[in-house]
C-alpha positions in Angstrom: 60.2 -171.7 -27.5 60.7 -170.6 -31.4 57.3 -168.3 -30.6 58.3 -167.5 -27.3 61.8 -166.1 -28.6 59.7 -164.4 -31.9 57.6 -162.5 -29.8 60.2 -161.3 -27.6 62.4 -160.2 -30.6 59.3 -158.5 -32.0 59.0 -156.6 -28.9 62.3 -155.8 -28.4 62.6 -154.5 -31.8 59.4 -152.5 -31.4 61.0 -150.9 -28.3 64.1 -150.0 -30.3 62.1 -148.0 -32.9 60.2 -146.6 -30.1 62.8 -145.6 -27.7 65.1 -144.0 -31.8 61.6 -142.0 -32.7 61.8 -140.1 -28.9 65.5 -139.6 -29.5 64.8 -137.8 -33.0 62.6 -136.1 -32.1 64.5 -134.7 -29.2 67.1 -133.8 -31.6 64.7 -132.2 -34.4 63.1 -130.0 -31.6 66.2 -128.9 -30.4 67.5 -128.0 -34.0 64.3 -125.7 -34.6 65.5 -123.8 -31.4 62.6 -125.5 -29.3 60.2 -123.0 -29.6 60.1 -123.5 -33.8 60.6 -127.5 -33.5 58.7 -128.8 -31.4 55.7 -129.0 -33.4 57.2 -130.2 -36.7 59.4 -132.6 -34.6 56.7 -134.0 -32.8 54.4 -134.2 -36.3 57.3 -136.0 -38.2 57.1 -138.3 -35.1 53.4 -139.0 -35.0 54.1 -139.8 -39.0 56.5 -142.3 -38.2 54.7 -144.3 -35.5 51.2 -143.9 -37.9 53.6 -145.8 -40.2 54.6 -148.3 -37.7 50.7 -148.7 -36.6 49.9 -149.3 -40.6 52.4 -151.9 -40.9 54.7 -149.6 -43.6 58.5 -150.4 -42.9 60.8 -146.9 -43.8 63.5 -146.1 -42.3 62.9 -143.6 -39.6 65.6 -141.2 -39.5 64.9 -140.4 -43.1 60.9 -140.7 -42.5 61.3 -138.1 -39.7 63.7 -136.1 -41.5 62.0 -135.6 -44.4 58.3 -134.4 -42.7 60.3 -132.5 -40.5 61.2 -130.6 -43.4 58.0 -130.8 -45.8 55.7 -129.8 -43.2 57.7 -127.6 -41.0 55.4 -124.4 -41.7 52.1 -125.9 -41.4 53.2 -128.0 -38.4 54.3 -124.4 -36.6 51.2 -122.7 -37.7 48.4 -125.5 -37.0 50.6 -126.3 -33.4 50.4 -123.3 -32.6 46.6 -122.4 -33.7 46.3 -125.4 -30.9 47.6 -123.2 -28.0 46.1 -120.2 -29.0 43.0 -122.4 -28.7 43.7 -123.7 -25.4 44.9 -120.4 -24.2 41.8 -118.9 -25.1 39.9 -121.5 -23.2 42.7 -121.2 -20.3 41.6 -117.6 -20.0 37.9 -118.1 -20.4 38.2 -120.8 -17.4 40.0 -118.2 -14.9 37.7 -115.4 -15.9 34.8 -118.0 -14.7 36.1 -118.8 -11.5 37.1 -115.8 -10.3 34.6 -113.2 -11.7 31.5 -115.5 -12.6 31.7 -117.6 -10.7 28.5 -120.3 -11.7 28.9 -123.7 -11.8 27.0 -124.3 -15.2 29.6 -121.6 -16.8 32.4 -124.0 -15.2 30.8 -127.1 -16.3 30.3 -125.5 -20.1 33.8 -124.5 -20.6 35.2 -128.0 -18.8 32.9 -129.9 -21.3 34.3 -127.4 -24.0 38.0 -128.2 -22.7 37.5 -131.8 -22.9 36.0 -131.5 -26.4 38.6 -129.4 -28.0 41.8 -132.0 -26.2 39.9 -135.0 -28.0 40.1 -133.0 -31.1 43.7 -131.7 -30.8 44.2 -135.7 -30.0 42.2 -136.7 -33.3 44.0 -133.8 -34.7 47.0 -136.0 -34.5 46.1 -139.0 -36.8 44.5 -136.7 -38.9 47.8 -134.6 -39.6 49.3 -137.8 -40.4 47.2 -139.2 -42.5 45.4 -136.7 -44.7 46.4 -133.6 -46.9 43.7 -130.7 -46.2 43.9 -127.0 -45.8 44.4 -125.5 -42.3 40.8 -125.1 -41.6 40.0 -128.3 -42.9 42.3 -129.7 -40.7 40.5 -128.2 -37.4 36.7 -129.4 -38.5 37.7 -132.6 -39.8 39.4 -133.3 -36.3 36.2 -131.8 -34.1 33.9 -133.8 -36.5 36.0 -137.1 -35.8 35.8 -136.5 -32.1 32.1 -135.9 -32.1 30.8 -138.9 -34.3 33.4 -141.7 -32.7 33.0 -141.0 -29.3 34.1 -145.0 -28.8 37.4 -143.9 -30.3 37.7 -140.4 -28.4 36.9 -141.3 -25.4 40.0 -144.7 -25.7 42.4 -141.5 -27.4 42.0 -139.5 -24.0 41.9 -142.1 -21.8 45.4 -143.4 -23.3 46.6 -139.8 -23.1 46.1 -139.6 -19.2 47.1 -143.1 -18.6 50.7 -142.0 -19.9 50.8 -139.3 -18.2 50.3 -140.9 -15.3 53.0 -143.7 -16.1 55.8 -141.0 -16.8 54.9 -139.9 -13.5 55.5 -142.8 -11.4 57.8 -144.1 -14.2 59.8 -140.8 -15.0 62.6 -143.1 -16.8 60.8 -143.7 -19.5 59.9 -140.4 -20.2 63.9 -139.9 -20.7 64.2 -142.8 -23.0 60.3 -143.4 -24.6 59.0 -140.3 -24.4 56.4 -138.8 -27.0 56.8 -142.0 -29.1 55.1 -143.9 -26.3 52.1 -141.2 -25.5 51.7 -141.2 -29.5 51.6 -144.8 -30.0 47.7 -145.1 -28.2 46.7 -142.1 -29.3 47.4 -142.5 -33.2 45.9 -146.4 -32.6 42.9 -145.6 -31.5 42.7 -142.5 -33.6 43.4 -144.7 -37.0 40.7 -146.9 -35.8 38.2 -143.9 -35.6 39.3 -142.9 -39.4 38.9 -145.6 -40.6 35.6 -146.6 -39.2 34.6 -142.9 -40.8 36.1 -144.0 -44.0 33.8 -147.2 -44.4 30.8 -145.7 -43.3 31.2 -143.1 -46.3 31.9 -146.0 -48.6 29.1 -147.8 -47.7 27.3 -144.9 -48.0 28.3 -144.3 -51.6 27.7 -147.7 -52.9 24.3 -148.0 -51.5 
């Protein structure tokens, strides 16, 4: 009963960080006026749970607080860099379909699509775990999603599955929220890191 009762406090207590994370982050995104904090909220989120995931215990208003605030620029910048990227692609599909109109084209830019979600996915983990420059940020993510395809392929899997959970499940969306769809995707995304990480070292010592 004593393990029974540990694991359920565990859980609930995991839920309770979970279910504060979405309601900061709600309330950072709304301070940057939405458009400005959605990014650095959701960033200073993704922080946090990486913490969680790596078994470091801060407190989490302050956690989120602070990268909110450190990062707030180069959160608004590289976000948006991400939807000028998937705009671009949005535009490239439409022009397919209704101009081109081949089904290799299609197949190209879905494949192209797909890679550059895994990255923005990868992107994630690697926002919250490295310092780098802005470039370095979008070819360490692509490079990430190319070699651990394991790894990429569990991040978008996790990505949809949650999606498809907050459909049928739309209340936890209201009290979960991005914590939960981060929680997976920063997982599986530390794993692929870290699996880079050794394979240098071992490459270095031999």
């Amino acid at each position: 009963m004593n393990g029974f009762m540990q694991k359920f406090y565990e859980v609930g207590s995991w839920l309770s960080k979970v279910m504060m994370i979405h309601f900061i982050w709600l309330g950072l995104t709304i301070l940057g006026a939405g458009v400005l904090g959605i990014f650095p909220a959701t960033f200073a989120a993704a922080s946090t749970v990486y913490q969680m995931i790596r078994g470091e215990d801060k407190k989490i208003h302050l956690n989120m607080w602070q990268e909110y605030k450190r990062r707030f620029l180069k959160a608004n910048i590289l976000g948006y860099g991400w939807v000028l990227i998937g705009f671009i692609l949005f535009v490239d599909f439409r022009i397919s379909e209704v101009f081109i109109q081949w089904p290799f084209i299609h197949f190209f830019l879905i494949l192209i699509s797909s890679i550059a979600l895994a990255s923005f996915l990868i992107f994630i983990t690697v926002f919250s775990r490295y310092e780098l420059t802005p470039l370095q940020y979008f070819k360490q993510s692509l490079f990430i999603a190319l070699v651990q395809p394991m790894e990429t392929i569990a991040v978008l899997i996790s990505a949809v599955l949650m999606f498809y959970l907050f459909m049928f499940l739309p209340v936890l969306t209201a009290f979960f929220g991005v914590a939960l769809v981060l929680y997976p995707v920063l997982w599986f995304g530390h794993r692929a890191c870290a699996s880079i990480e050794s394979k240098k070292l071992k490459a270095s010592l031999s």
